[in-house]
MARPARO-904587 format. One record per residue (C-alpha): residue in three letters; x, y, z. Coordinates in steps of 0.2 Angstrom, whole numbers, padded with zeros to 4 digits, always signed. Example, Ala and Ser with C-alpha at 12.3 -4.5 7.8 and 13.67 -1.06 7.14 Angstrom:
2
ALA+0062-0022+0039
SER+0068-0005+0036
//
This chain:
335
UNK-0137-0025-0249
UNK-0135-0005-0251
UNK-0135+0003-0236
UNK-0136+0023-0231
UNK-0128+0034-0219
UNK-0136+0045-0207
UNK-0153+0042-0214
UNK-0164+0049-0199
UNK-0151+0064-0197
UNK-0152+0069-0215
UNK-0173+0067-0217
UNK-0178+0076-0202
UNK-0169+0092-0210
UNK-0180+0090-0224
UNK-0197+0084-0216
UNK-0197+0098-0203
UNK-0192+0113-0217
UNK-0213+0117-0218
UNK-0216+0113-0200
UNK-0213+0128-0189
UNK-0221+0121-0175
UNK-0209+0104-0175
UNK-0194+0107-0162
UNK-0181+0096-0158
UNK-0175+0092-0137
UNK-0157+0082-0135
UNK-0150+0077-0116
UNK-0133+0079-0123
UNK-0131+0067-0135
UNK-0136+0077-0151
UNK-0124+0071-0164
UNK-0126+0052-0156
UNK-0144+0054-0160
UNK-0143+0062-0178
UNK-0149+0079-0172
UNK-0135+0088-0176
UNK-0140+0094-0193
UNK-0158+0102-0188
UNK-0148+0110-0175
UNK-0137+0118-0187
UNK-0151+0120-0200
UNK-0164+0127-0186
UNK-0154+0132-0170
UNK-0170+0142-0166
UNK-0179+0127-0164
UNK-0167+0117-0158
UNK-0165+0113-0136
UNK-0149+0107-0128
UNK-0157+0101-0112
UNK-0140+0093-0103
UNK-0141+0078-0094
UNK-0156+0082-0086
UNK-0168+0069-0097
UNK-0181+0071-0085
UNK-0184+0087-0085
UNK-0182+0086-0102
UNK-0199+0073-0104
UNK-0208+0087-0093
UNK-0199+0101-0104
UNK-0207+0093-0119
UNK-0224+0090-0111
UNK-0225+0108-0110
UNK-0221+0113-0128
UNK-0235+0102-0132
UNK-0249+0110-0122
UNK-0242+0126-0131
UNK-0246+0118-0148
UNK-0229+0114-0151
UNK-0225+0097-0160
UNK-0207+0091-0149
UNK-0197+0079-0155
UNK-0188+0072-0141
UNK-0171+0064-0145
UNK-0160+0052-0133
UNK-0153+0034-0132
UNK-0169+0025-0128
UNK-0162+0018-0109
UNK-0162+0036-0104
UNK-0181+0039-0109
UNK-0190+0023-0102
UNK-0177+0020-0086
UNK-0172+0036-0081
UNK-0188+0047-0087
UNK-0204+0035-0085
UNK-0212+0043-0071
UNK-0213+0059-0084
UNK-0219+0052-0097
UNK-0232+0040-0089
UNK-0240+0059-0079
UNK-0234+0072-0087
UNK-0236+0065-0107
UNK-0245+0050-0107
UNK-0260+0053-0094
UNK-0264+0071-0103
UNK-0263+0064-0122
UNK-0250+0075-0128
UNK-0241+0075-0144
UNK-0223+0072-0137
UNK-0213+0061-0151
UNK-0199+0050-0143
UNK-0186+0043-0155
UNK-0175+0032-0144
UNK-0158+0027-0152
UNK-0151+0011-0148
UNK-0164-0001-0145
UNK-0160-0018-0138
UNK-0141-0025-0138
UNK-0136-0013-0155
UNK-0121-0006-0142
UNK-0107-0011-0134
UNK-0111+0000-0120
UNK-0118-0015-0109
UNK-0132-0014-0100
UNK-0132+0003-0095
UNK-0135+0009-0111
UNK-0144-0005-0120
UNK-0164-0004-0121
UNK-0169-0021-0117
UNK-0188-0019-0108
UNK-0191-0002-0116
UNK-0206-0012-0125
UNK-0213-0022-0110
UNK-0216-0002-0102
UNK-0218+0009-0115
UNK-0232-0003-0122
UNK-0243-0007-0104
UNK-0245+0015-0105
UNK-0261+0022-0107
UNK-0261+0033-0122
UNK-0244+0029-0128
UNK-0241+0021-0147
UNK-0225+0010-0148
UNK-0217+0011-0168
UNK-0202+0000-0168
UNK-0190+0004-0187
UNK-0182-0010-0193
UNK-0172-0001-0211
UNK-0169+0014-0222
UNK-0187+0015-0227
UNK-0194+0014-0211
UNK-0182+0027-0203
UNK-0187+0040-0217
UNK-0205+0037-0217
UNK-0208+0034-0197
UNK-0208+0055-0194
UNK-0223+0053-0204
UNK-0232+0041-0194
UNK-0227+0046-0178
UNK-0232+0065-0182
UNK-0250+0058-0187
UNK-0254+0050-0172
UNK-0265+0062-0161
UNK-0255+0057-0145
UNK-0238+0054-0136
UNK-0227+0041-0148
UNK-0211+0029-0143
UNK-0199+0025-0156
UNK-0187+0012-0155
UNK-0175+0020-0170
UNK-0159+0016-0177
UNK-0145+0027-0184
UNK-0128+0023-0193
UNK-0126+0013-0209
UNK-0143+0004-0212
UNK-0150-0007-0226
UNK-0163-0007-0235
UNK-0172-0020-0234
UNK-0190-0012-0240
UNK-0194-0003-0258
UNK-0193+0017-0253
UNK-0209+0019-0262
UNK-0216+0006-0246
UNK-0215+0017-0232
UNK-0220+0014-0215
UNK-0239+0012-0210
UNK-0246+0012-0194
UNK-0251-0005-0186
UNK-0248-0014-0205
UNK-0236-0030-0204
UNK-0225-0030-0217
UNK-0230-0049-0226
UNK-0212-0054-0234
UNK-0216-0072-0238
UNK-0230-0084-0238
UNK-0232-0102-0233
UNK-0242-0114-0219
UNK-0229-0123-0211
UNK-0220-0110-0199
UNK-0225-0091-0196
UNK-0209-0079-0190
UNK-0213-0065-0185
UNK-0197-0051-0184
UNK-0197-0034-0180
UNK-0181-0022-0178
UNK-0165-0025-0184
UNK-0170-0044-0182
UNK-0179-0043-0197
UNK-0163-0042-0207
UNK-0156-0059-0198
UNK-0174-0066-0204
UNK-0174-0064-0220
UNK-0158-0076-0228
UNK-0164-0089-0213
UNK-0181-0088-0222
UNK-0174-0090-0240
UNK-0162-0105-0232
UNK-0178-0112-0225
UNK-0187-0110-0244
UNK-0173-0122-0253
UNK-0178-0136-0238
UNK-0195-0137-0241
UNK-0202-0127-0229
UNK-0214-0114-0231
UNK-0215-0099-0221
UNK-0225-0087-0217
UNK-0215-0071-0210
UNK-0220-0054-0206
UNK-0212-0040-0200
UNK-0219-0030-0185
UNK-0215-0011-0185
UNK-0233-0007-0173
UNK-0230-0013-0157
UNK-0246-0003-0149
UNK-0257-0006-0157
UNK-0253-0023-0166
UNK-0271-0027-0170
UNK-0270-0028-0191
UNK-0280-0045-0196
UNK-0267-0052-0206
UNK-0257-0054-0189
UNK-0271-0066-0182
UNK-0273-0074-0199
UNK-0253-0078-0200
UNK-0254-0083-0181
UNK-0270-0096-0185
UNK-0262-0105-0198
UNK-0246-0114-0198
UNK-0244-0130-0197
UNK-0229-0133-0183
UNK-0230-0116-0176
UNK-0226-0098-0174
UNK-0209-0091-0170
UNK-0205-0073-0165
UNK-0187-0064-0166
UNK-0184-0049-0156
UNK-0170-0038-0152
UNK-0177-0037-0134
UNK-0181-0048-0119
UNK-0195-0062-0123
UNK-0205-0054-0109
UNK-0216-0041-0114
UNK-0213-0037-0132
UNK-0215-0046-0150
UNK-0215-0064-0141
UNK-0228-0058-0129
UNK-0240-0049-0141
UNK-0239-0067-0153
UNK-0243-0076-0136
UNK-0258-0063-0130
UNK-0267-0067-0145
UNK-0265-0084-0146
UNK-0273-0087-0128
UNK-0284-0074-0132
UNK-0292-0082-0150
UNK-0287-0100-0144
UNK-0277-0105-0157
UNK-0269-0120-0150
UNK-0253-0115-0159
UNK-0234-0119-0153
UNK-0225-0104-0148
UNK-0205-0101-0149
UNK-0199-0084-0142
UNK-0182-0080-0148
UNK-0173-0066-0139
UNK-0166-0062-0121
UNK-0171-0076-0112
UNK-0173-0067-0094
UNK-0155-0058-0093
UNK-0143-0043-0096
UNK-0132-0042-0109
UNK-0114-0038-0108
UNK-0106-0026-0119
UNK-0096-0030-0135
UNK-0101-0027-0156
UNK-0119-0031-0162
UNK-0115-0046-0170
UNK-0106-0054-0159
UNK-0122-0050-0145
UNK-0136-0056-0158
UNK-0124-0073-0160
UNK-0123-0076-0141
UNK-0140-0072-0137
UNK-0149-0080-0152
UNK-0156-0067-0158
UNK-0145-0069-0175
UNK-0152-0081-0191
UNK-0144-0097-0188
UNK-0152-0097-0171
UNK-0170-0094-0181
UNK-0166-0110-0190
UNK-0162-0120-0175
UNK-0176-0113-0170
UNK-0187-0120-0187
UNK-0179-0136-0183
UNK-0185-0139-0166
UNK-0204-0133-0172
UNK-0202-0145-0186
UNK-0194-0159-0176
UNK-0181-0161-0190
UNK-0165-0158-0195
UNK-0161-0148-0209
UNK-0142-0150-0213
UNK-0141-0131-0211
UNK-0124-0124-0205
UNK-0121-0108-0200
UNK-0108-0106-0215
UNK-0125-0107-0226
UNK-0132-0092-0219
UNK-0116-0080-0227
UNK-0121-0088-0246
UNK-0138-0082-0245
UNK-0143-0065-0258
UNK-0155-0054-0248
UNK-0163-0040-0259
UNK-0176-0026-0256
UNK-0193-0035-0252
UNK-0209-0031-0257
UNK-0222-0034-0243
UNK-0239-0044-0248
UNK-0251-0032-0238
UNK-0256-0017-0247
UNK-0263+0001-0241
UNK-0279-0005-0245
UNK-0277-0019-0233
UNK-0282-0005-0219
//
């Protein structure tokens, strides 16, 4: 699959060219967050706020009562941990169009569980106010600016950087509170979001040539997560629903899928992949996602135990499998 470099850095040069009033905030980690080149490109619009990423929340907060449009850039740990207080009372509770892109989301760092944002979803999502985008490939990371700059209040972004795939058509950008439907079937329903997406899709093709049908989605609207062909995917399978996350099981994709199946009374047989109650140590991505379960052949054990078979899958199967860019079902007109 082709992959780009440096998406976010080399898009928010370009969408913010006709936006005077879009500035961008970094608590010392500018290059680390792809900021670096709106810096060089705008310096005037550009704020170095140190360590200090709480007075940076309340920094940005300000801007935004002056009818500024602050784009507030740091590893997501240090915006929900370290800066929650400031964002629930000084952005959430007056509304205010602060944009927060948090880089590495979940366990995509070595840096252990200092730096990895693993309940950034279970807090950001229980704010008043607050809209929760998640991007999951290259399209997503160049479309989300757009989304996030049209929602009225404050946004949370759970963003990626680095070499990404695209796993989406460029022309299908990112839509707010619109699943991405990538396959159709009534025997299981996956729903991924994130970088779990990408370890969805060969498990799903795999799951194709055994028979089974799937219906998968990928979630990029945490809050709100309200779209009908959510419900409608969560109604209908036949051996249940399974969620893939790149966070704990509390409070995020697992536990939207399990509010509206108590809340419609669907009777349906949930199965939360992701950090099942714990921390993560440090070491590479794959290596986390594999331990953790959060990786593909964990999504067909997963399928296996729903269905109450066995599928002769082995791991080495997975690497055999041709992902390509894929064309999501649900259309604009969907809305």
């Amino acid at each position: 699959m082709e992959t780009f470099s440096r998406v976010h850095a080399k898009n928010l040069v370009a969408w913010a060219k006709d936006k005077p009033k879009a500035v961008v905030l970094s608590a010392d980690l500018t290059s680390s967050c792809e900021a670096d080149a709106f810096r060089d490109a705008f310096p005037d619009r550009f704020f170095s706020m140190g360590v200090a990423e709480q007075n940076m929340l309340s920094f940005a907060a300000g801007l935004a009562r002056e009818g500024f449009l602050p784009l507030v850039h740091t590893f997501a740990v240090f915006i929900f941990r370290r800066a929650y207080d400031q964002v629930a009372m000084s952005v959430a509770y007056p509304n205010l169009p602060v944009k927060m892109f948090g880089f590495l989301p979940g366990i995509s760092t070595p840096g252990g569980a200092t730096h990895q944002a693993v309940e950034d979803v279970a807090l950001m999502r229980t704010l008043p106010n607050m809209t929760v985008l998640e991007t999951g490939d290259a399209t997503e990371v160049e479309s989300v600016l757009d989304v996030a700059a049209s929602v009225p209040g404050p946004v949370y972004v759970r963003m990626l950087r680095g070499d990404l795939p695209r796993l989406f058509p460029a022309s299908e950008p990112f839509r707010l509170d619109q699943p991405r439907v990538l396959s159709r079937g009534k025997d299981l329903t996956i729903l991924s979001g994130g970088l779990c997406t990408e370890e969805a899709l060969p498990a799903v093709a795999l799951l194709k040539t055994r028979g089974v049908a799937v219906e998968h989605l990928h979630i990029s609207t945490l809050k709100p997560c309200n779209h009908p062909a959510i419900l409608q995917a969560l109604a209908q399978p036949k051996h249940g629903v399974l969620t893939l996350e790149n966070h704990l099981v509390q409070g995020g994709l697992g536990s939207i899928a399990a509010e509206k199946i108590a809340e419609n009374g669907l009777g349906v047989k949930l199965f939360r992949l992701g950090l099942q109650d714990t921390f993560a140590h440090g070491a590479s991505k794959g290596y986390l996602m594999r331990e953790y379960g959060l990786d593909a052949f964990a999504l067909v054990q997963a399928a296996e135990r729903a269905l109450k078979t066995d599928l002769n899958i082995r791991r080495e199967d997975l690497a055999q499998v041709q992902v390509d860019a894929v064309p999501s079902e649900a259309k604009a007109e969907d809305l």
